[in-house]
N, C-alpha and C positions, 0 to 999 in steps of 0.2 A: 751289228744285228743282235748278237747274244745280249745288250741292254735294253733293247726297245723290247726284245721275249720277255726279261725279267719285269720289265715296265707293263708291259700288259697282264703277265699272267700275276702279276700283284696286285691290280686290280679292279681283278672281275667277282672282287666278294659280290658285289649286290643286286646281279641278274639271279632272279631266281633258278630252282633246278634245271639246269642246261642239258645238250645235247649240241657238240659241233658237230656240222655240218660237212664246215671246210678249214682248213690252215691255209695260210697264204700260199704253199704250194700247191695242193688244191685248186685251192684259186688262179693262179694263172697258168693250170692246165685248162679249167672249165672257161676262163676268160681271156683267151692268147692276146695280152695288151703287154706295151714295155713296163717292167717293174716299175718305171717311174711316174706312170701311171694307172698303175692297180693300187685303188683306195681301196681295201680290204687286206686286213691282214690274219681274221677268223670270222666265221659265219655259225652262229650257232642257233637254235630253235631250244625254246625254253619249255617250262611246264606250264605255262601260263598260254599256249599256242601263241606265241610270239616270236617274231625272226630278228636277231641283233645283227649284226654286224659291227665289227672293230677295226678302229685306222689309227694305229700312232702319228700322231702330226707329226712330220719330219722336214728340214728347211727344204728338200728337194722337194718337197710336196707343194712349197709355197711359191710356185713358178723357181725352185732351183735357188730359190733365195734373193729373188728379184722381185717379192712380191711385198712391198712394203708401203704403208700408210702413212700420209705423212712425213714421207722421208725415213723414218726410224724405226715404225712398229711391224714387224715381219708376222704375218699373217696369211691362213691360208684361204684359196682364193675360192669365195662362195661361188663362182661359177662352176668350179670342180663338183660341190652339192648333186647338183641334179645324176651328174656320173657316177658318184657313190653311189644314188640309189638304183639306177641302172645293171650296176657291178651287182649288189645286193638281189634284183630280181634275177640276172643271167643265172647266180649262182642257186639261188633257191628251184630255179628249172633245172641248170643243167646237172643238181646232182641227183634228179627223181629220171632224167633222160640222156645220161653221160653218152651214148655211144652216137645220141643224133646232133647231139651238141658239137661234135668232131670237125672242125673245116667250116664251122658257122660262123657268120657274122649277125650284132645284134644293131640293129639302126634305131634311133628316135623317130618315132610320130609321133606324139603329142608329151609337152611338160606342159602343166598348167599351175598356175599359185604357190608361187618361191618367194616363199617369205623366210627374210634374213634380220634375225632379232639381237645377235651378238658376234663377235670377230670371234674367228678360232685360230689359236696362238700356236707355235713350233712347244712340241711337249706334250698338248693335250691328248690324253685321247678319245678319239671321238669316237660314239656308239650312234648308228642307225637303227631306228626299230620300227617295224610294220608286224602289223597284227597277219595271222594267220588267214583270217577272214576276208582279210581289204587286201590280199595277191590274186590276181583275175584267175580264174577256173579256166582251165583250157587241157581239149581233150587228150587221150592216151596216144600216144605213135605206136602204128605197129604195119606192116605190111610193104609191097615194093614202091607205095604211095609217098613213102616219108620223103623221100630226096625231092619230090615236086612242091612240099608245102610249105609255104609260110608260117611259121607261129606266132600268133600275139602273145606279147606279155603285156602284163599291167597291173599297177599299185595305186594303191591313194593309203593318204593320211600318214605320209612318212615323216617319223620325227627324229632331228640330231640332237644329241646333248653332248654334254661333257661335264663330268660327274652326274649332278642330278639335276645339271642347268640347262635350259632351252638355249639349242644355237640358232638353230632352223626349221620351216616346217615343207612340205611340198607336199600338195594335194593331190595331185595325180601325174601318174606318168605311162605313156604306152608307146615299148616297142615293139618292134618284128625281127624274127628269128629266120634266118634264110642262108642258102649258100650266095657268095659271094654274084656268080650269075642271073641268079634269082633275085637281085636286090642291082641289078644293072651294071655289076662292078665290073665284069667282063660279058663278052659274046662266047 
């Protein structure tokens, strides 16, 4: 773990002025998923009102190292993309609403237009970025109300790279914020 730290925090020269958000522990308090599935490893908000997000590719990342093209080329798996940015919106809510965030679960309702322009390799690492503007507005919690309501979240215009290169792009994405009951998982 101590090399994948060194590996990112060498290089984040070229986000401009930052603010994180979250650290990967952060993170999977605000997004209770198994580590081997939490794509984020820092969430930051920049001076430019812009939200990055960071993921060292790791072979466990690439389906556990099963995830190969070809036979030979271990690559990580664009289906995982849409999750990133999911992870990336949970966490941009759940650290402006940490205590309603608590015992929630976040479901997909809509992905639309995932476009995949290049393979992303064990090593790289990848940066999500969504402007400030294009994360959906949804109102304040406050009162004995919160435990009955659904939240929408939602993004468009998300973009991956790795270094300054286009991996992927996804237009929009909306889910719903709920306890486990409220989303049908129990009675």
């Amino acid at each position: 773990m101590k090399d994948k730290e060194k590996h990112v925090k060498k290089t984040l020269g070229f986000i401009p002025a930052k603010e994180q958000i979250a650290d990967r522990g952060q993170i999977e308090e605000m997004i209770p998923y198994p580590p081997n599935i939490t794509f984020l490893d820092n969430v930051f908000k920049t001076s430019k009102d812009e939200y990055f997000g960071e993921f060292l590719v790791t072979e466990q990342a690439c389906g556990g190292g099963m995830h190969m093209i070809g036979g030979k080329h271990l690559v990580f798996r664009g289906v995982d993309l849409p999750e990133i940015a999911a992870q990336l919106l949970g966490v941009i809510w759940g650290a402006k609403h940490p205590d309603f965030a608590k015992d929630k679960i976040v479901a997909y309702r809509s992905i639309r237009e995932v476009y995949f322009q290049k393979f992303i390799f064990v090593g790289d690492l990848l940066r999500i970025k969504i402007n400030s503007e294009d994360v959906g507005r949804h109102r304040t919690l406050g009162g004995p109300e919160e435990e009955k309501i659904l939240i929408p979240l939602s993004g468009k215009k998300f973009l991956f790279t790795v270094k300054k290169e286009e991996k992927a792009t996804i237009e929009y994405i909306k889910l719903v914020v709920g306890s486990p009951k409220q989303l049908g998982l129990v009675e």
